[in-house]
VOLUM-682126 format. One record per residue (C-alpha): x, z, y; residue number from 0; residue in three letters. Coordinates in nm, 2 decimals, padded with zeros to 4 digits. Each point is the difference from the previous one (the first is absolute). Example, Ala and Ser with C-alpha at 12.3 -4.5 7.8 and 13.67 -1.06 7.14 Angstrom:
<drentis>
{drenti {01.23, 00.78, -00.45}, 0, "ALA"} {drenti {00.14, -00.07, 00.34}, 1, "SER"} 
</drentis>
This chain:
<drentis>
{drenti {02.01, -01.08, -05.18}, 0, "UNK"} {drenti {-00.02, 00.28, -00.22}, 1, "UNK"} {drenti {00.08, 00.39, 00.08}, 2, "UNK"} {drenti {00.36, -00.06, -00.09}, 3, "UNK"} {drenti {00.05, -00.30, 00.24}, 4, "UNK"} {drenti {-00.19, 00.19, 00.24}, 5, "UNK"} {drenti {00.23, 00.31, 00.00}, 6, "UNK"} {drenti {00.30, -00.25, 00.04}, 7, "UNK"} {drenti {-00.13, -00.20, 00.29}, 8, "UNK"} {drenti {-00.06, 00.34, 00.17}, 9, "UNK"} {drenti {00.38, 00.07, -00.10}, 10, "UNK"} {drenti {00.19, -00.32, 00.11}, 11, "UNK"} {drenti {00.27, -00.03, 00.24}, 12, "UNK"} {drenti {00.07, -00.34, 00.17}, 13, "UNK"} {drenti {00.23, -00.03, 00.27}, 14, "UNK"} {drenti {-00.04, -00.01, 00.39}, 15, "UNK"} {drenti {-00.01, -00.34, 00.14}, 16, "UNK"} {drenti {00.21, 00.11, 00.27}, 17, "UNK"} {drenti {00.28, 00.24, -00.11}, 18, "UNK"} {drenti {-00.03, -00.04, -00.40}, 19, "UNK"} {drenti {-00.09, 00.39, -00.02}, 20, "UNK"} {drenti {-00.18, 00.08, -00.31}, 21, "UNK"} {drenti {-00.41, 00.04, 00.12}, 22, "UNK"} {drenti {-00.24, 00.15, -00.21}, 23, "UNK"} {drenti {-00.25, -00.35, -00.08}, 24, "UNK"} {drenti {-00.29, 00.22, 00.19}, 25, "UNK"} {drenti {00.20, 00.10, 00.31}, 26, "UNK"} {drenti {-00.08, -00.11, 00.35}, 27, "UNK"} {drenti {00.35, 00.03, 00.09}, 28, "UNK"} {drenti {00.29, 00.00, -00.09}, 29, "UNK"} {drenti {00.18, 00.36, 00.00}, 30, "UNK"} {drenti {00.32, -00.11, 00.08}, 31, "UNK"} {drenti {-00.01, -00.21, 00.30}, 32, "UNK"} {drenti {-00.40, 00.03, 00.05}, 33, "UNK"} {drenti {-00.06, -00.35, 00.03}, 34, "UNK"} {drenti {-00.39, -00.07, -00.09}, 35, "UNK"} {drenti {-00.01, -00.15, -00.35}, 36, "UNK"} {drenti {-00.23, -00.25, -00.15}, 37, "UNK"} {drenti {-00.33, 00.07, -00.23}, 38, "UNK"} {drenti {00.17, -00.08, -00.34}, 39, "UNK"} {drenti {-00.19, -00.07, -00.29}, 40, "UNK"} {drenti {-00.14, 00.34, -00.12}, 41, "UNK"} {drenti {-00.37, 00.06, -00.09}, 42, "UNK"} {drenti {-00.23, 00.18, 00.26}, 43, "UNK"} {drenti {-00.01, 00.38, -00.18}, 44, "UNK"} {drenti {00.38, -00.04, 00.12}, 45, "UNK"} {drenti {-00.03, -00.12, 00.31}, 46, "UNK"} {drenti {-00.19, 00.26, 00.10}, 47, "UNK"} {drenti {00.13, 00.27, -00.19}, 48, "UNK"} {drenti {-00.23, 00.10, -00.23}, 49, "UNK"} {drenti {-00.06, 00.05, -00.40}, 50, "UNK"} {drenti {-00.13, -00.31, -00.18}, 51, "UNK"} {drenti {-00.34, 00.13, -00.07}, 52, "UNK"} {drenti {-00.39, -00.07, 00.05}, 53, "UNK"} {drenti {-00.05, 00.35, 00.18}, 54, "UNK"} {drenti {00.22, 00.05, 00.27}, 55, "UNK"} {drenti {-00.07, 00.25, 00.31}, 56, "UNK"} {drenti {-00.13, -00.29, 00.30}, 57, "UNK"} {drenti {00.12, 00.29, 00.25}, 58, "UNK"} {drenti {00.38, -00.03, -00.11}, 59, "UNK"} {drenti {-00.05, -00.41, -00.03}, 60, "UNK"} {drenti {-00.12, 00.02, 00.39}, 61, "UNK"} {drenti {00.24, 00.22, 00.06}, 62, "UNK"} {drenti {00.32, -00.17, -00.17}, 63, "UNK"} {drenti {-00.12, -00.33, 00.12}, 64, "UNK"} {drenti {-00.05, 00.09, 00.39}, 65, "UNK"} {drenti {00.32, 00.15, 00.00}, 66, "UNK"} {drenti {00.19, -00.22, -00.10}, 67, "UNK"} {drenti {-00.19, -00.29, 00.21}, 68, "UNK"} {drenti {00.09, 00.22, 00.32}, 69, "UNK"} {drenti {00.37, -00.04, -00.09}, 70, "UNK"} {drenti {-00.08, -00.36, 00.03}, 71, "UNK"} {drenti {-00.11, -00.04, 00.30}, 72, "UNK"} {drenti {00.00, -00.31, 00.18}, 73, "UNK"} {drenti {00.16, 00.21, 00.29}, 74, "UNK"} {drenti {00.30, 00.10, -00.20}, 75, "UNK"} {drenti {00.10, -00.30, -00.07}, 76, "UNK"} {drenti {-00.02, -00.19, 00.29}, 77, "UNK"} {drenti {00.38, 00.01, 00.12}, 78, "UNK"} {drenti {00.11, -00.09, -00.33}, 79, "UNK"} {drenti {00.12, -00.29, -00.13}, 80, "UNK"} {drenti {-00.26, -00.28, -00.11}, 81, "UNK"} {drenti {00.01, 00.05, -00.35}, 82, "UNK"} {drenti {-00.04, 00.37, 00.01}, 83, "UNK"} {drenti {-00.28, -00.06, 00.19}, 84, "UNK"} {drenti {-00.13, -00.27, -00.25}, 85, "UNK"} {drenti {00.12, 00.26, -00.31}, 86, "UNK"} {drenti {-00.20, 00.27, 00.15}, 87, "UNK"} {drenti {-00.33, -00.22, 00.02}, 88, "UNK"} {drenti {00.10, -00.08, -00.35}, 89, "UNK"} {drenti {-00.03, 00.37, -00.08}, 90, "UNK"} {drenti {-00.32, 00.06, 00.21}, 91, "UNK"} {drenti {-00.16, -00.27, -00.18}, 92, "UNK"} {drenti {00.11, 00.08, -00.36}, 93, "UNK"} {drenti {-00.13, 00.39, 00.07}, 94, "UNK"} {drenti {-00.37, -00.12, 00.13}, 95, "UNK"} {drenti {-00.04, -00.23, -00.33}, 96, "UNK"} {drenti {00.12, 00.35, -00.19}, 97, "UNK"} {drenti {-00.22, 00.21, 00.17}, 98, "UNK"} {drenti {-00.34, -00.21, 00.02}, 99, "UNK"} {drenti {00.05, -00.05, -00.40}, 100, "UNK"} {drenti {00.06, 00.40, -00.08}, 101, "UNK"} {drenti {-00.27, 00.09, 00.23}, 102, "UNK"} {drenti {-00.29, -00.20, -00.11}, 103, "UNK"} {drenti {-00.10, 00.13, -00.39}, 104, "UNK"} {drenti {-00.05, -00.35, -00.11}, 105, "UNK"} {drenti {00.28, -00.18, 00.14}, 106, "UNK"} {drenti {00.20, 00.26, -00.15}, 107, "UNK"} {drenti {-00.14, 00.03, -00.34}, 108, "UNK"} {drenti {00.07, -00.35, -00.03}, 109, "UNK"} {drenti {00.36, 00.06, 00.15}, 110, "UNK"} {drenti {00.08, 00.25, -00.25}, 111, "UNK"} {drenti {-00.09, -00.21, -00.30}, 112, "UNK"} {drenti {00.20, -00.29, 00.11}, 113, "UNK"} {drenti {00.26, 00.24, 00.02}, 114, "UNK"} {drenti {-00.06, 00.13, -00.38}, 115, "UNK"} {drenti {00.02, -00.39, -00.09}, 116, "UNK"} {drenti {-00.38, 00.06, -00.06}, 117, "UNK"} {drenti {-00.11, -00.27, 00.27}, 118, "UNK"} {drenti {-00.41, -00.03, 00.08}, 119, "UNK"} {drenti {-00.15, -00.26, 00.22}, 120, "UNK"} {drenti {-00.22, 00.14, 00.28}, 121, "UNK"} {drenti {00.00, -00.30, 00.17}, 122, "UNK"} {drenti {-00.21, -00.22, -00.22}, 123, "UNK"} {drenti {-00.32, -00.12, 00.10}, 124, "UNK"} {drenti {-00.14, -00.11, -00.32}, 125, "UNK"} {drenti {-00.23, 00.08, -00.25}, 126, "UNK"} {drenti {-00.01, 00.41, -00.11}, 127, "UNK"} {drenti {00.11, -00.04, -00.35}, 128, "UNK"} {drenti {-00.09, 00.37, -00.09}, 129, "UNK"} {drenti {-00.40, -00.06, -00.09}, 130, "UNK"} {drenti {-00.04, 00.45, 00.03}, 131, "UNK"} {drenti {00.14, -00.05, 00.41}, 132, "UNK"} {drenti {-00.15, -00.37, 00.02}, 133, "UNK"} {drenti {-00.37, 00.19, -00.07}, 134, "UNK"} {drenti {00.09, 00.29, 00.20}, 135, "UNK"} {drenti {00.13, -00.23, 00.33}, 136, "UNK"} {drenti {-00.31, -00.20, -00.06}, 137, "UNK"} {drenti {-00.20, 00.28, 00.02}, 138, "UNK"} {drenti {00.15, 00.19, 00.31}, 139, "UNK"} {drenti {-00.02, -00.32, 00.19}, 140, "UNK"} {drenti {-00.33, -00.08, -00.08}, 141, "UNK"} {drenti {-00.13, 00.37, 00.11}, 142, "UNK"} {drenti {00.19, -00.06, 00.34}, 143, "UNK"} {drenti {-00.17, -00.38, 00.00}, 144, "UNK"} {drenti {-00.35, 00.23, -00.01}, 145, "UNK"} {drenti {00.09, 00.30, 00.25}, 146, "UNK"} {drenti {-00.20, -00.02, 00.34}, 147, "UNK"} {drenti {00.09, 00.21, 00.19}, 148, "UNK"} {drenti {00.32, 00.22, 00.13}, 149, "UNK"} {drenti {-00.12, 00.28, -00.20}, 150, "UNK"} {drenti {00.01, -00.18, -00.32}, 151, "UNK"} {drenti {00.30, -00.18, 00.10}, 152, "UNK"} {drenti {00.19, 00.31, 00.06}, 153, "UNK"} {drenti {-00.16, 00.19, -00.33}, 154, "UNK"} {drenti {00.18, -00.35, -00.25}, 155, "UNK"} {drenti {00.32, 00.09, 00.26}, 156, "UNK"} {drenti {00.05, 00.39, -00.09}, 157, "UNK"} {drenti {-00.07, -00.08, -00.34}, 158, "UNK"} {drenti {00.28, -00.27, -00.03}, 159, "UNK"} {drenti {00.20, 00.19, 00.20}, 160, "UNK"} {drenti {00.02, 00.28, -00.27}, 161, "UNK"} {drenti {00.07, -00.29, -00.24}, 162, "UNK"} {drenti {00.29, -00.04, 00.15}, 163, "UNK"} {drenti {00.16, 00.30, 00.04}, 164, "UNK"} {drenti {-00.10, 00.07, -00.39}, 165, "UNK"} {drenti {00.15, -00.32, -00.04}, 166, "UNK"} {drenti {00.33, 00.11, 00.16}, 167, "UNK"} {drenti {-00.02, 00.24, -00.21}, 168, "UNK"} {drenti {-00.01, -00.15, -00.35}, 169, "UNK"} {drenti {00.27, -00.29, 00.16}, 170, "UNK"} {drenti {00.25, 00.39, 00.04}, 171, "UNK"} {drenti {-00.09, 00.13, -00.36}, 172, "UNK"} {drenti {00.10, -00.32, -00.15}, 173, "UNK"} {drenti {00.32, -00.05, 00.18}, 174, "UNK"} {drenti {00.08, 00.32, -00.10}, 175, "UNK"} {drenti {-00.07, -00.07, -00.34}, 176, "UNK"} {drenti {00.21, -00.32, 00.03}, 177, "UNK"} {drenti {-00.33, -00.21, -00.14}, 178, "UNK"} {drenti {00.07, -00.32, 00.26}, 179, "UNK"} {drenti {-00.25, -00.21, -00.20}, 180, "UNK"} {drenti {-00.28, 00.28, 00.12}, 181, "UNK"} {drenti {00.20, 00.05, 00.34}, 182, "UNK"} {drenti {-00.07, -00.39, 00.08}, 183, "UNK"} {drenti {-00.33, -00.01, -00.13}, 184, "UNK"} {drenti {-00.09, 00.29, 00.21}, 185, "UNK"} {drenti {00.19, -00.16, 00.32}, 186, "UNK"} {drenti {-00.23, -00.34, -00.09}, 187, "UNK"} {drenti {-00.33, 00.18, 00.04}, 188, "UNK"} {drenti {00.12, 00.23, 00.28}, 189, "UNK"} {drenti {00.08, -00.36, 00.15}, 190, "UNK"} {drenti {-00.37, -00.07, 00.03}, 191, "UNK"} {drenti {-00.09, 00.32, 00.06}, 192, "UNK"} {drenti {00.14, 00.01, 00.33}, 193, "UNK"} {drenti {-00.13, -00.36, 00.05}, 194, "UNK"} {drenti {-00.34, 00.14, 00.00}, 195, "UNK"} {drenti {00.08, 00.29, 00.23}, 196, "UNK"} {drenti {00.10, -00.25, 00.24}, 197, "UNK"} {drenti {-00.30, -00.18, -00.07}, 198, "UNK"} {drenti {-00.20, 00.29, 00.07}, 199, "UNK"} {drenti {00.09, 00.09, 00.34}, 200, "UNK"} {drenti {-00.04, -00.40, 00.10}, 201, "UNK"} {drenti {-00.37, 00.04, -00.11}, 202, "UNK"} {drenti {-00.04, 00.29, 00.14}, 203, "UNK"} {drenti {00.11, -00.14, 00.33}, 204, "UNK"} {drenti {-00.23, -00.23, -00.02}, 205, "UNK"} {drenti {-00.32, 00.18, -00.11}, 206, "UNK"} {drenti {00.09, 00.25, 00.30}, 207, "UNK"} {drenti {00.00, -00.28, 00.25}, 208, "UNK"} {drenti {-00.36, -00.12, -00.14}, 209, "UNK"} {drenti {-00.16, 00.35, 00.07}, 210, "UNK"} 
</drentis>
């Protein structure tokens, strides 16, 4: 979906299920007779009402995607009719998938290039076909296969930590610069990155409980 489909998605009207009204496709209900509305098929930056970009301000994402949860509230719903109720679920459901996509950096750099029609695999378990992050994943893992103790644990952590958040970085610039090719290769190494973070704090659990 390019920026062009994405600005019409975020446009359409369809109408209400229940009094034909014309709904805008990312309302929750319908203006004219307020009945809840289904999720529709519109991407996530939609959804929750913000611009289709890499950086986007977590705060406002919290705070568009808690508000608009509240209005869905099991509670509200629970002397309407059955499929308001099951329409309202439908809503709850399609706004958690949105929001724990946006919010995580990888989930959504992957997001946003499947939206540019610049898909990238992060789910592949195979074989690193990049030799430069091949040798450097080799590398890091082999350092934490050597560390000892918590302290050296934690030192390979901070360190890969700041790769990350440099990473994040780079993954911005080249959205920004519209290179998707270096966007996905970024998002493949920040994939592993963040596998060996994870790593990390498992050994590190377990050296601690060894002292």
């Amino acid at each position: 979906m390019n920026a062009s489909a994405i600005s019409a998605s975020a446009a359409a009207v369809v109408p209400c299920w229940s009094c034909k009204g014309p709904v805008a496709a990312r309302a929750l209900f319908c203006s004219v007779c307020g009945a809840v509305q289904g999720p529709g098929t519109i991407d996530h930056y939609t959804r929750l009402g913000m611009a289709p970009s890499f950086d986007i301000d977590l705060e406002e994402l919290q705070k568009q995607y808690f508000g608009f949860q509240r209005r869905l509230h099991p509670d509200r719903f629970a002397s309407k009719s059955p499929k308001e109720r099951a329409l309202s679920q439908s809503q709850a459901t399609a706004l958690n998938e949105a929001h724990e996509t946006l919010k995580d950096p990888l989930k959504r750099a992957a997001y946003l290039l499947a939206l540019r029609g610049h898909p990238v695999d992060l789910t592949a378990c195979g074989t690193i076909n990049d030799r430069e992050l091949l040798m450097e994943q080799m590398e890091k893992r082999e350092a934490l296969a050597e560390a000892e103790t918590p302290e050296q644990v934690a030192k390979l952590a901070m360190e890969n930590e700041s790769e990350v958040i440099a990473c994040q970085c780079h993954i911005s610039a080249a959205f920004n610069a519209d290179n998707l090719d270096e966007a996905a290769h970024l998002s493949i190494r920040l994939k592993y990155l963040v596998k060996l973070a994870e790593e990390a704090r498992s050994k590190k659990s377990r050296v601690t409980r060894k002292i």
